[in-house]
Structures are given as structure tokens and as C-alpha cells.
C-alpha positions in Angstrom: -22.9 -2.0 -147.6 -26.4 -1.4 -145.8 -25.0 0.7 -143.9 -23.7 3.5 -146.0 -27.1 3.0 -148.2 -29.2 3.9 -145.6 -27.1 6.7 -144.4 -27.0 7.9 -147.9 -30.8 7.7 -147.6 -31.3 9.9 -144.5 -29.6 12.4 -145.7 -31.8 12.8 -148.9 -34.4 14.8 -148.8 -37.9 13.2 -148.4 -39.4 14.3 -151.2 -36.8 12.8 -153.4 -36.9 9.0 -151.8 -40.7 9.3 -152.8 -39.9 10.4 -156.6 -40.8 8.4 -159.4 -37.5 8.7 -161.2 -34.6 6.4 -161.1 -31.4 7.4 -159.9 -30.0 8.6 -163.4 -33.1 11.2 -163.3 -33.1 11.8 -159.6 -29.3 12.4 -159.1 -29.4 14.5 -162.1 -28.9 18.4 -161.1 -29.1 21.4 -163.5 -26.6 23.7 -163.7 -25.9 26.3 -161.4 -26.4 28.9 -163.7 -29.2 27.3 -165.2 -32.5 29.7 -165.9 -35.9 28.0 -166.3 -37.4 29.1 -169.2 -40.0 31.5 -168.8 -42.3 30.7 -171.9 -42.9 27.0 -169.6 -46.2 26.4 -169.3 -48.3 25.1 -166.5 -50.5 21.7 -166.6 -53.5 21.4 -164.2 -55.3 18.4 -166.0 -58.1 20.0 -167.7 -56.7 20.5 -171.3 -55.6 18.2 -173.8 -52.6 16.7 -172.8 -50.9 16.4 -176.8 -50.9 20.6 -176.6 -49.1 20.6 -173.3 -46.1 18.0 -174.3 -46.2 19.4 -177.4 -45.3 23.0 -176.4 -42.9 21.4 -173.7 -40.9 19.3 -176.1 -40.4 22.3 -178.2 -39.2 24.6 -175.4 -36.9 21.7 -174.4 -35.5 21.2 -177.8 -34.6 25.3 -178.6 -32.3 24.8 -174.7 -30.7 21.6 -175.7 -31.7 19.8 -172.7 -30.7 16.5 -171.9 -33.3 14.0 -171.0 -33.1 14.1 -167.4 -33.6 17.6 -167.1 -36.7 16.8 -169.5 -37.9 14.9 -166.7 -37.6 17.4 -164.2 -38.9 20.3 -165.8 -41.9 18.8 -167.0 -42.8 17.6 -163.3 -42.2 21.3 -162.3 -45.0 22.5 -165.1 -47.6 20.1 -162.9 -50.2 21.6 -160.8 -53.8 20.9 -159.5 -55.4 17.1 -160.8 -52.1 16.9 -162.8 -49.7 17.5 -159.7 -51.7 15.2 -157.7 -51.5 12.3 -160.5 -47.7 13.0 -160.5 -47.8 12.0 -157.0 -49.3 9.0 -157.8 -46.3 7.4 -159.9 -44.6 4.0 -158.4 -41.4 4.8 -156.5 -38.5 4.1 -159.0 -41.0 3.4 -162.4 -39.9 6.4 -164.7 -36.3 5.8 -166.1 -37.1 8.0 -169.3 -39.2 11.0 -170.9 -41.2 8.6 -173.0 -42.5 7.0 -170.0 -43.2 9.8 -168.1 -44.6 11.3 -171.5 -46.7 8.2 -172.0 -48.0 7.9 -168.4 -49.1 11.2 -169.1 -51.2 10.9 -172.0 -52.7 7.6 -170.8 -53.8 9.1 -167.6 -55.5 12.9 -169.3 -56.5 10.6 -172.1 -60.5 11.2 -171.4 -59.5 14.9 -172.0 -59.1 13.5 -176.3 -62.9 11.2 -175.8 -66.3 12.0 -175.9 -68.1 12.9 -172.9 -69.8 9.6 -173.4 -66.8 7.5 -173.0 -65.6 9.8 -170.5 -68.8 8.8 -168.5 -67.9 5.3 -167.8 -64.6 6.5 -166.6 -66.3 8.6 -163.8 -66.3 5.7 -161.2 -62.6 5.8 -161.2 -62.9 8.6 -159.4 -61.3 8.1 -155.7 -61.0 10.7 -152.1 -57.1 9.9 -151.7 -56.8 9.1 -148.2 -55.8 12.9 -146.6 -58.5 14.5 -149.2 -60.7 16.8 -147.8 -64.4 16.1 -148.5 -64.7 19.7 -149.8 -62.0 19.0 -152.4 -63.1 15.4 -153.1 -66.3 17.4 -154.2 -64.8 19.8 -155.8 -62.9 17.1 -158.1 -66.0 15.5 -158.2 -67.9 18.3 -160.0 -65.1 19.5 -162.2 -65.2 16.2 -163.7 -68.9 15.5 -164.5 -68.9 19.1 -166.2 -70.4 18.8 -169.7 -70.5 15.0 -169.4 -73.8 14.0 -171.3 -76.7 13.9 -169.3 -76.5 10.4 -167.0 -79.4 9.7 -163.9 -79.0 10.8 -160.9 -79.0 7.7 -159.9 -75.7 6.7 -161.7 -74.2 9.9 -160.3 -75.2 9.0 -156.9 -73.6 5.7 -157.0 -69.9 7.1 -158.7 -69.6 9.5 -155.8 -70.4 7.2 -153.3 -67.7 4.5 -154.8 -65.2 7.1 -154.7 -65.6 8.4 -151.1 -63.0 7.1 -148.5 -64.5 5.4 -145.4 -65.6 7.3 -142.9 -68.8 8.7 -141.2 -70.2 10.6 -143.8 -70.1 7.3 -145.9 -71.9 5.3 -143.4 -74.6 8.2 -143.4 -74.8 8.2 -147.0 -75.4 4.2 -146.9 -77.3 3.9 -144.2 -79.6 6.9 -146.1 -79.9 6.9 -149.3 -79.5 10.3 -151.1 -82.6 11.2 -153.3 -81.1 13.1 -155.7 -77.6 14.6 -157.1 -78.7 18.0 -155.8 -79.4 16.0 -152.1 -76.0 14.3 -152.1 -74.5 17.9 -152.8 -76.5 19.6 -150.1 -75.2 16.5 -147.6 -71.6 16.9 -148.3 -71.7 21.0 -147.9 -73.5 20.0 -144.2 -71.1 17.6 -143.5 -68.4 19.5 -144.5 -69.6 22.7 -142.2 -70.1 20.8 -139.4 -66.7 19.4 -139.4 -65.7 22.5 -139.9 -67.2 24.5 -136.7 -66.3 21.4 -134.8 -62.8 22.1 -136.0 -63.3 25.7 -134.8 -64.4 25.0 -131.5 -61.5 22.2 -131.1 -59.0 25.5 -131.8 -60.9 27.7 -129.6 -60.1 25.7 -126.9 -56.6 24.6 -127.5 -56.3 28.5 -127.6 -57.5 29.3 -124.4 -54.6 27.4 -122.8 -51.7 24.6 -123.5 -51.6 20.9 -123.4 -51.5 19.2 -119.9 -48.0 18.6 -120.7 -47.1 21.9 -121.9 -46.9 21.2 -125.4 -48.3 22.3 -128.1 -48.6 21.2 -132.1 -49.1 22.8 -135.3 -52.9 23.4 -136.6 -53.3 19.8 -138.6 -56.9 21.8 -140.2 -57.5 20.3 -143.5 -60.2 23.0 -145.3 -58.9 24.7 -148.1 -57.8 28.5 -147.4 -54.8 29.9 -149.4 -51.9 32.5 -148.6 -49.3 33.8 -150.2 -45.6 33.8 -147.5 -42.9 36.0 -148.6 -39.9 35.1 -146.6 -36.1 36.4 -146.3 -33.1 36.0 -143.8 -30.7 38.6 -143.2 -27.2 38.3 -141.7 -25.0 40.7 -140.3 -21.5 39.7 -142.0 -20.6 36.5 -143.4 -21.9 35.0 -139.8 -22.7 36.7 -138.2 -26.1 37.8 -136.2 -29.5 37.2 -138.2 -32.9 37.4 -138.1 -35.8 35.9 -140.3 -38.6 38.1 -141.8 -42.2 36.5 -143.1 -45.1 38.6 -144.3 -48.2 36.8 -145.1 -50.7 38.1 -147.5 -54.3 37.0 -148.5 -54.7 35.7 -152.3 -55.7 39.0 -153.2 -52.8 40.5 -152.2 -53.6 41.8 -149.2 -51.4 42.0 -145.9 -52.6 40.0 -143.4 -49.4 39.8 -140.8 -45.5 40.1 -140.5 -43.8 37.3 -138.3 -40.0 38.1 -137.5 -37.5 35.8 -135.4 -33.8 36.3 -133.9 -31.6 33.5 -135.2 -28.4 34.2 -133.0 -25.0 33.6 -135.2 -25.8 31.7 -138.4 -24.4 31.7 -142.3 -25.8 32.7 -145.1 -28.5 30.6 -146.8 -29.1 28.9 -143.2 -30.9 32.5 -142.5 -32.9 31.7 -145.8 -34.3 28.3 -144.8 -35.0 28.9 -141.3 -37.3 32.3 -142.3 -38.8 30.0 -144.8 -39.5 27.2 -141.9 -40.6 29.7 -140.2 -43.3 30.9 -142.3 -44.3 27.2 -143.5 -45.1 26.5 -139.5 -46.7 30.1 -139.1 -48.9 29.2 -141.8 -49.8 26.0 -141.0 -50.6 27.5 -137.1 -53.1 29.6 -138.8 -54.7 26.9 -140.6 -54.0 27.5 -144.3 -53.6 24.8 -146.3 -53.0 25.7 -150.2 -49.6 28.6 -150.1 -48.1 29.8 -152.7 -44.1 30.9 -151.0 -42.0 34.1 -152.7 -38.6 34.0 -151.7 -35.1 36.0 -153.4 -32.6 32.7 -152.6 -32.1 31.0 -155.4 -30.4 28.3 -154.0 -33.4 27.7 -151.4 -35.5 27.9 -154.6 -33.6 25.4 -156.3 -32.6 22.7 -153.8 -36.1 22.6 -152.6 -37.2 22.3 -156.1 -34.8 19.5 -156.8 -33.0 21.1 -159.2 -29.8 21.0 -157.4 -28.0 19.3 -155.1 -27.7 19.5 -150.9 -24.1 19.7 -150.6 -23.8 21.0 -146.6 -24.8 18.6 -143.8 -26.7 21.4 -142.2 -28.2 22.6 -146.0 -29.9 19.2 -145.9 -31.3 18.7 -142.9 -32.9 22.1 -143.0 -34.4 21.1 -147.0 -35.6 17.9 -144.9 -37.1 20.1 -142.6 -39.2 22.3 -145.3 -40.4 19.4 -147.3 -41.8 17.9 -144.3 -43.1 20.6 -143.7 -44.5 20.8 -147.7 -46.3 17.6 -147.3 -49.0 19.0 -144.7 -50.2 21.5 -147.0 -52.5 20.8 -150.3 -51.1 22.8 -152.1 -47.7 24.2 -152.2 -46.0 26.2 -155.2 -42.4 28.2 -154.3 -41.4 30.9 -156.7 -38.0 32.8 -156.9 -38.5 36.6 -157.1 -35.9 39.7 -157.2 -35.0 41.4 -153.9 -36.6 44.4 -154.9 -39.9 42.3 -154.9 -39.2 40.9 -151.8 -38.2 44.0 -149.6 -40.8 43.9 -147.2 -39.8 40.6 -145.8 -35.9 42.0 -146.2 -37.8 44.8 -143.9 -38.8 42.6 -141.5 -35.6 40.3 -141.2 -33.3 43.4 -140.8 -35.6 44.4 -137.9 -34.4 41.7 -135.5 -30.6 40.6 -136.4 -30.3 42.0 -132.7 -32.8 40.1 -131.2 -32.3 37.2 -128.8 -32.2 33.8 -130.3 -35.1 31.9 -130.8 -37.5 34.8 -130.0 -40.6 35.2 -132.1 -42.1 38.1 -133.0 -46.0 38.8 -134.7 -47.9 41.7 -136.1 -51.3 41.1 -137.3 -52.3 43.8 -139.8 -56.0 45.0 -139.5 -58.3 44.3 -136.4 -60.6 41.2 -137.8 -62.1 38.9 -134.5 -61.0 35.4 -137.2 -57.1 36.4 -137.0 -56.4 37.1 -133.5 -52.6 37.7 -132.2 -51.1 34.1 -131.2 -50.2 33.8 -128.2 -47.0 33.9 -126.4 -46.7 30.2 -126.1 -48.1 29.1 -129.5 -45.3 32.2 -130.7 -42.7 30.3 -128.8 -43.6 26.7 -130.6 -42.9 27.8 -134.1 -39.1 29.1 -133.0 -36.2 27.4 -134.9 -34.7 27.2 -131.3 -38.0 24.2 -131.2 -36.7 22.1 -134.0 
């Protein structure tokens, strides 16, 4: 019986043996021809929680939804503080909607209280254990915002309870900041210093590999956001393929195309490796918060969780991208048409004929901070690696 439990376990994705939900919820898959609702509305902890279930209970009502694809949905409509807090939840604690929707309220409840209640509430405040100082801050200053006037003294003391240990806590003890204004100055030091040691710790990784050869993916944990546009294309049911990624600034802006052979696969296998391959390109080039674009809906929704992993080879790829999901910040994946996605369609269709495994990058623009990789960091990211 342990046995086929824990093979049933490996072969789930990760994400899922981390979710909240009980099995009813978690083994729960919409249908196939199931269309989120478009007038869903996103949560990122800094409105009153009642207007958010409210509006969601009424969308979930007009579909008929059962309760488990309550649960679902509602997790998808999470982002920022409120995504975080999801993460949060005991494994296996939510067997209903009225838990989740109570846990909910509970936890955004200082959203509904005066500022002066609220107050008291600020040394509650905690750096999760991967938390970047600059987003610790961040969270920090978000949440003292129109909070009625406290010392600077009180202030002083909430951040310093909340911050992980770690040198810039020793600092902080061993020297008393002055002020709120001095503690802010400190952290944006100590936050720029890591940072250009972190820079200088890449520039020489990029001069030349490890002793043994090796190399790993950029592990950088500032903030920096992208947005990937990925696509597969495949000559035939299976026959030769190639994987297309064009990554583009927040504004919109190109920034590079990355294009792979992938030899003789199927369909929807071309899908997941272009999106693995734009996951590991972007974390190489140190982004952190990404915001992926892709035209398969069944990538979309079985990394989602929306449906089920049925193929052997399906789930061990989905393993492979929410690993991959869990060294970013920040990640949100959105299904667009093809027509929105045709330049990474573009880029795909370029190298069905290229040899397997081969890696190919064009950085748009000449700027000195985005330098071509090299051959051997190119060669790392290659599905022919994993």
C-alpha cells in the first residue's frame, strides 16, 4: 500500500502535494471545455476583502459551479500579499469554500479596522525566509501607509522583529537606527551592496565555467520583471520541432528571442519544453517576477491545476515547469490566441530543422547590461540538459 501511495505521489505535480486542499478539491478538474470567466477579478490584499468574495460568489453562482471549482478559481484570482498568504495555508486544511472564504477574511481583516487597530497588528509583520530585503521593505511600507502617526521608535522596533536573521540584522542590533528615515536609508545600502556583490559574483562566473565544467542557473533574488512568450512547433503529428521564446521588458519592449531544435517529439511535448526553456532563460538572466504568454491551452491549464496530467511524459515535463515556478517571485501564465503569439510561432518554425538540443539567442538592441550568453551558458539551458 506505501508503495503505490508514494508512486502516486511522484508523479503529482509539486505544486499540488504543497496545496491546501484536500483531495476532493485537489483531484477535482474542470472541464475540458471549461472557459474562465472573464469578468474574474484579481485580489492583491489591499482592498476589502467582503467586495472581492462578494463579486466572486456572484460570478460563481451565474456558472453553476460546484464547490470545488469555487476553490480553485478563487485561488487563481490571488496575487501579490494575497498570493503569498495563499501560500501560507497548512498542507491538507481547506476541505471547503467556507473555510477558504473564512481564512480569507480573517487574514485581510485589518483592511475593515481602523488604522489604530491596524497599528498593533504591524509587528506581525515577518521577511518569509527566501524574501528579498528589497521586497521585505517594500511590504513593510505598503503596510504602514496611512496608519496614524506612531514614533519612530515603535516603527523601528516592528521592522526589526520582522526581519529574518542575517547580517543586516546583526548590523541593525549591534547599531541602533536613529530614525525611520535611517533604517530606510540602511536597508536601500544594504540592499545595493548585495546587489553589486551579486554583479561582480556573475561577472566572473561569466568569464569562464566551473572547475568541473558545470554551470547553474542565476539563483539572483532582486526583483526585475519580464514578460516570456513561448510556442513549440512540430512538423506533422511527430515529427521534427523546435521551441520559440521572445522575452520582452514590462513595457513591452523586445529585449531577445531564444530558439531550440527539439529533434522528433509530439505535440504539446513541443509546448512545455519552449516553455522550460524560456523559464531557465529567464531565470539565467536574472529576472525574478515573469508574467508567461503562451497559445496551449492544455499547458495553460494543467500547469494551472485545472486539469489533469494524464501522459507519463505530460507530467514529468508540468514537474519540470513548477520547479522551475518556485525560483521566481512572481509568476502569473496567461493563455492568449495564436494570432497574439505569432512571433514566438516565428521563432519555433525557424529551427524544426535544427539539430537537437542546440540553442539559439538573439539579443535585440546593443545595451553593455544584456550581453549575448555564451556558448556554454547557451548549451546549459538545452532540454537535451534535463
Amino acid at each position: 500500500m506505501s508503495t503505490s501511495s508514494n508512486s502516486e505521489n511522484n508523479s503529482m505535480p509539486s505544486f499540488l502535494l504543497k496545496s491546501p486542499f484536500t483531495s476532493k478539491i485537489s483531484n477535482y478538474y474542470l472541464p475540458c471545455t471549461f472557459k474562465i470567466p472573464k469578468d474574474l477579478k484579481t485580489y492583491d490584499g489591499t482592498t476589502d476583502p467582503d467586495d472581492h468574495l462578494h463579486l466572486f460568489e456572484c460570478i460563481m453562482r451565474i456558472h453553476s459551479l460546484p464547490e470545488p471549482a469555487w476553490c480553485k478559481l478563487f485561488r487563481f484570482t490571488l496575487i501579490g500579499d494575497a498570493a503569498r498568504w495563499f501560500e501560507t495555508l497548512p498542507h491538507d486544511s481547506i476541505s471547503t469554500y467556507s473555510q477558504l472564504a473564512k481564512s480569507f477574511e480573517i487574514h485581510f481583516i485589518f483592511l475593515k479596522i481602523s488604522p489604530m487597530t491596524y497599528a498593533s497588528m504591524i509587528m506581525d509583520i515577518k521577511q518569509e525566509p527566501d524574501e528579498p530585503l528589497k521586497v521585505f521593505v517594500a511590504r513593510f511600507k505598503e503596510r504602514i501607509l496611512g496608519i496614524r502617526k506612531r514614533t519612530d521608535g515603535y516603527w523601528i522596533a516592528s521592522f526589526i522583529s520582522g526581519l529574518r536573521s542575517g547580517s543586516f540584522l546583526r548590523d541593525l542590533m549591534d547599531r541602533p537606527p536613529s530614525t525611520l528615515e535611517d533604517l530606510m536609508d540602511r536597508a536601500e545600502s544594504f540592499d545595493r551592496s548585495l546587489q553589486l556583490t551579486f554583479n561582480m559574483k556573475n561577472a566572473k562566473r561569466d568569464r569562464g565555467q566551473s572547475d568541473d565544467g558545470s554551470s547553474s542557473l542565476s539563483d539572483s533574488p532582486y526583483e526585475s520583471d519580464c514578460i516570456l512568450e513561448f510556442d513549440g512547433a512540430v512538423k506533422g503529428n511527430r515529427g521534427l520541432a523546435g521551441a520559440g521564446v521572445v522575452l520582452l521588458d514590462v513595457d513591452g519592449s523586445l529585449v531577445s528571442f531564444v530558439r531550440e531544435g527539439l529533434g522528433s517529439v509530439s505535440k504539446q511535448v513541443d509546448e512545455y519544453k519552449a516553455l522550460i526553456l524560456g523559464l531557465k532563460y529567464a531565470l539565467k538572466r536574472g529576472f525574478s517576477r515573469i508574467h508567461v504568454q503562451g497559445d496551449s491551452k492544455l499547458v495553460y491549464m494543467q500547469v494551472c491545476g485545472f486539469w489533469r496530467v494524464k501522459s507519463h511524459d505530460m507530467s514529468y515535463l508540468c514537474n519540470v515547469v513548477n520547479d522551475l515556478k518556485e525560483k521566481f517571485i512572481s509568476f502569473k501564465i496567461s493563455h492568449v490566441d495564436r494570432e497574439s503569439n505569432s512571433r514566438a510561432d516565428d521563432q519555433a518554425n525557424m529551427v524544426v530543422y535544427l539539430r537537437n538540443g542546440e540553442v539559439q539567442e538573439e539579443v535585440i538592441g546593443d545595451s553593455p547590461d544584456f550581453e549575448p550568453l555564451q556558448e556554454w551558458q547557451l548549451e546549459s539551458l538545452s532540454s537535451a540538459n534535463q
